[in-house]
N, C-alpha and C positions, 0 to 999 in steps of 0.2 A: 475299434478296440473291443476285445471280448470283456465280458462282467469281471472274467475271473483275473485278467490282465488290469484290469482297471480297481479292482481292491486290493491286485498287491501293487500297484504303483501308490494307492492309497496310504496303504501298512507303512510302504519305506517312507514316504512324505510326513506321516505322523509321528514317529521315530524321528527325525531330523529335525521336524519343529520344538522336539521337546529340548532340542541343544541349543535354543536363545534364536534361532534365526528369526523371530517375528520379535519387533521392534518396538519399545514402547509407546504411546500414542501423546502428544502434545500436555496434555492434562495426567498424565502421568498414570492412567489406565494399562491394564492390556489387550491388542488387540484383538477383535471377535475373528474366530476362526469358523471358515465355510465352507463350503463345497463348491467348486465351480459348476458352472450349468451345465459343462458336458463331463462332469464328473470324475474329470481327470487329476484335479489339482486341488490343492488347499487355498485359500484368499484369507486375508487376515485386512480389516477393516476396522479404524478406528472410528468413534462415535460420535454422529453426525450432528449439526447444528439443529433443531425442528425448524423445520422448513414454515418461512410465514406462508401465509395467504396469498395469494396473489389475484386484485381486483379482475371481475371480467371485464371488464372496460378494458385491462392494457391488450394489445393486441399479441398475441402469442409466436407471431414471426418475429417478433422483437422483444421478447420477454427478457428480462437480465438473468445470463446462466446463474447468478448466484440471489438468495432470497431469505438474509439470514439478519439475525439481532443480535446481541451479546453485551449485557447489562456488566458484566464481572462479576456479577453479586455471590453468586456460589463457587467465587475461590480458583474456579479451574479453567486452565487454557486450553480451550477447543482448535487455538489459530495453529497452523504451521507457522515455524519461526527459523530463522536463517542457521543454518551449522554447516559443518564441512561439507566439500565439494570438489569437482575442477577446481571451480574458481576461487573457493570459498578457504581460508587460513585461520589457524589460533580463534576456531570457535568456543568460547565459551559452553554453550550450551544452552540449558533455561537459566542460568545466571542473570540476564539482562532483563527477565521478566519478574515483576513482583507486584501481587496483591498488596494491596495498601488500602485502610481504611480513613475518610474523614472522618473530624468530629460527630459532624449528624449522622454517622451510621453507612455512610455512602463507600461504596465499594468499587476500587478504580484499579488500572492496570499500570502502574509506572516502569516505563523502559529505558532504561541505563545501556550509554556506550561508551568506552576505555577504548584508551591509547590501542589499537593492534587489533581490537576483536572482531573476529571477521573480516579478516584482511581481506583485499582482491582489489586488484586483480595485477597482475604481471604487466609493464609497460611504464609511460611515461609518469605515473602517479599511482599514489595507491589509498584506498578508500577504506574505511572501518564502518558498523552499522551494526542494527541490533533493530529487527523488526517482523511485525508479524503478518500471516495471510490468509483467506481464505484456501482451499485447495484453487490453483489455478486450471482457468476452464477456458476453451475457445470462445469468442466473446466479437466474432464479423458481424455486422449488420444488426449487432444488440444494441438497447439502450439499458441503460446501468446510470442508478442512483443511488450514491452511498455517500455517507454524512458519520462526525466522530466529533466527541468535545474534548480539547484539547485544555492540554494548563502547562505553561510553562513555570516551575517552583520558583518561590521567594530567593533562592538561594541560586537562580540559573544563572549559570556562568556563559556569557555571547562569547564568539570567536571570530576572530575576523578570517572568517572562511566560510563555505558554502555546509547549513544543515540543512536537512530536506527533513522535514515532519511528516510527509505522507506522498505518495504517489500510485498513480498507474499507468503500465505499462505492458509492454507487447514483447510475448518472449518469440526469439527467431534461432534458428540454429545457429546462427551466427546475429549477434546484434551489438551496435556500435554507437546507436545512436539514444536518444534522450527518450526520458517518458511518454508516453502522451499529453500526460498533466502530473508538474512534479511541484508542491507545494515547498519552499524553498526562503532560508532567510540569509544575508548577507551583509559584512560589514559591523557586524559585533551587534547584529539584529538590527541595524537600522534602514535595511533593505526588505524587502519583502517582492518575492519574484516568485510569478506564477504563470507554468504555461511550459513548451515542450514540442515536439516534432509529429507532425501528423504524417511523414511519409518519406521516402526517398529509402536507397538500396540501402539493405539493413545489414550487410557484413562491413558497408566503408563505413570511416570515419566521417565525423561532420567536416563540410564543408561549404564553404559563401555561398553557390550558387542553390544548396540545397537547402540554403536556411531563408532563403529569401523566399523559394517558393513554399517551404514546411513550417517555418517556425509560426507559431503563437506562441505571444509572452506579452505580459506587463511588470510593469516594474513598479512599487508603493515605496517612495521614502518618510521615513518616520520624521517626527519633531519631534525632538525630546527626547526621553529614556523610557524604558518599559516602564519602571518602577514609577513615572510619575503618572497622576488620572489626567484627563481630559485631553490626551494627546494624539492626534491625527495622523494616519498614512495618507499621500499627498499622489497624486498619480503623474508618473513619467511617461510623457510622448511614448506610443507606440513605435519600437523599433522594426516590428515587423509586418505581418497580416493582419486583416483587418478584427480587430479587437479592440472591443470600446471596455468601459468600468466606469468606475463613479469618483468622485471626488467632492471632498475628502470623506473619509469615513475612519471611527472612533478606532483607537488602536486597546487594547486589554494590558492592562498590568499584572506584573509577575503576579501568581498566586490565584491568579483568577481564570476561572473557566471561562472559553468560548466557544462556538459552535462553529463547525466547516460542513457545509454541503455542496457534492457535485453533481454536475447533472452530463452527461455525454452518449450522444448516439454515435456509435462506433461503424461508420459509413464510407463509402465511394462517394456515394450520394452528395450533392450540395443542401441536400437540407442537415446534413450533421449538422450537430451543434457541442459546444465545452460550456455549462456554467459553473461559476463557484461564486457560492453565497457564502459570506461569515455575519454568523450573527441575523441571517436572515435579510442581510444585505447584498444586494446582485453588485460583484465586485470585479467579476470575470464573463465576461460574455463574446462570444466567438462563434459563429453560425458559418458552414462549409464543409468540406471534404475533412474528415478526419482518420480516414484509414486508406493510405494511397504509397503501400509500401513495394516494394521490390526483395525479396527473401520466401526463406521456407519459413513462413508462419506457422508457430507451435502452440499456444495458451496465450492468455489474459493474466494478470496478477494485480489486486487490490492490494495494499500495503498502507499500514501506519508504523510508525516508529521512524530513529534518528538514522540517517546515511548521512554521514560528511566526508573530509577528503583526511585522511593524513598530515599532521606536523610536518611541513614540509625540511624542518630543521632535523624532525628527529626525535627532537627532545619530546612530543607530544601535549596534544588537547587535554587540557580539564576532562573527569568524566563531566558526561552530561548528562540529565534524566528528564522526559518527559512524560505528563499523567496523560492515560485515554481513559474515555467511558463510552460506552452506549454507540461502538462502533455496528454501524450498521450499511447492510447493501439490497437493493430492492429494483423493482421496477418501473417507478415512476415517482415523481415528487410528492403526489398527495400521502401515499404511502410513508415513506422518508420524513415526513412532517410529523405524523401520527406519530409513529416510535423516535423522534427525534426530537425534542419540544427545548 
């Protein structure tokens, strides 16, 4: 392309940007507008996380594509957050996100989902959610360590239905099947279910023979109610792969902070591994293949906030809300510990 063919494709491109087509950015900025490298196009770039550190100890064929902190403290939302789509219906918008301050000054993210928001998808059920994400990134052969403290409010209303508080997962051009690790309560919260699909063809549907050789999960049943102290999740016989955890360990009552950290190398490999600690207690522990899929693999996606299923009556869920803080993603534990306390 000649200079002079390449400043007026430039001219008509900056004329066209000035009619809205560049989008607002998460935190409600606008985006930086650039030149591409071969000078042909405009890029508009919204404003990036500062990139931590990352120790030279972690080895860098395995570095986690993502290396970021976010306290809330200054108000604004860096994450992407779920809106219309294909699949995606009656988005709200940044409605389900909101800053909120505690008494001592502490600055949290509380995410709210309603009857309908974010509908999706087409089929035998349909699902509502409200939640946020890094940009998703390919993430084969990574390790990824990323940790968030969680608070369920005084005022949380349980459902006797599946909410998921946090997960990750593996986008495909076509995908059917479950997260790799999806953080999950059940039973009007007296369940607590954690764990997800390391593999199998990613356009069917789940099914027996694929959950026997894919699945990892455990199952915690509660004693007692959230609201009351000193009450334990209880560990249920593994159903599936081999996956150990602990028993028993202290469950959190409404209103109170706790802390989730996972730990996953994203492999063929048998050395993968899934842990999740709460509280800095190893609750989930899982060692094996953990990426042995069938599909066109497209990106990784870290996520906290609510995913449930639909009212099956109709009439719909309570909203519900839950507080994050101090969502963070890295590349190894000792790091995760540091900005995660």
């Amino acid at each position: 392309m000649t200079l002079l063919k390449k400043l007026l494709l430039l001219l008509i491109l900056s004329f066209f940007s000035t009619q809205g087509f560049a989008a607002s950015c998460p935190d409600g900025s606008e985006p930086v507008k650039s030149i591409s490298a071969d000078g042909s196009y405009f890029e508009y770039k919204c404003p990036v996380f500062p990139a931590l550190p990352v120790p030279d100890y972690v080895d860098k064929e395995t570095e986690s594509p993502w290396n970021i902190f976010d306290d809330f403290e200054d108000g604004k939302l860096r994450f992407e957050y779920i809106s219309n789509s294909t699949n995606i219906s009656n988005s709200p918008g940044k409605e389900p996100y909101k800053f909120k301050k505690d008494p001592d000054g502490n600055t949290y993210l509380e995410i709210t989902v309603k009857h309908g928001w974010n509908k999706c998808c087409k089929g035998n059920f349909y699902s509502e959610r409200a939640e946020i994400h890094p940009t998703d990134k390919r993430a084969k052969e990574k390790i990824i360590w990323y940790g968030f403290k969680v608070r369920l409010p005084k005022d949380f209303i349980h459902i006797n239905d599946r909410v998921m508080f946090s997960q990750i997962k593996h986008n495909f051009k076509v995908m059917k099947k479950s997260p790799l690790l999806g953080l999950r309560l059940y039973e009007e919260g007296k369940r607590l279910n954690i764990g997800g699909d390391t593999g199998g063809v990613a356009h069917k549907s789940s099914n027996k023979p694929e959950k026997v050789k894919y699945k990892i999960q455990l199952d915690y049943y509660l004693t007692g109610a959230f609201k009351d102290k000193n009450k334990k999740w209880h560990q249920k016989e593994p159903k599936y792969k081999y996956v150990s955890g602990i028993e028993p360990f202290d469950a959190t009552p409404l209103g109170e902070w706790t802390t989730y950290k996972v730990g996953i190398y994203n492999t063929k490999k048998d050395s993968g591994f899934v842990k999740v600690y709460k509280d800095d207690v190893l609750i989930f522990d899982y060692e094996g293949v953990t990426f042995d899929w069938e599909g066109s693999y497209k990106e990784t996606t870290v996520r906290v906030g609510l995913y449930r299923d639909s009212d099956p009556s109709g009439k719909g869920y309570p909203p519900q809300s839950i507080h994050y803080d101090d969502f963070t993603i890295v590349s190894d534990k000792k790091t995760l510990d540091k900005y995660l306390k």
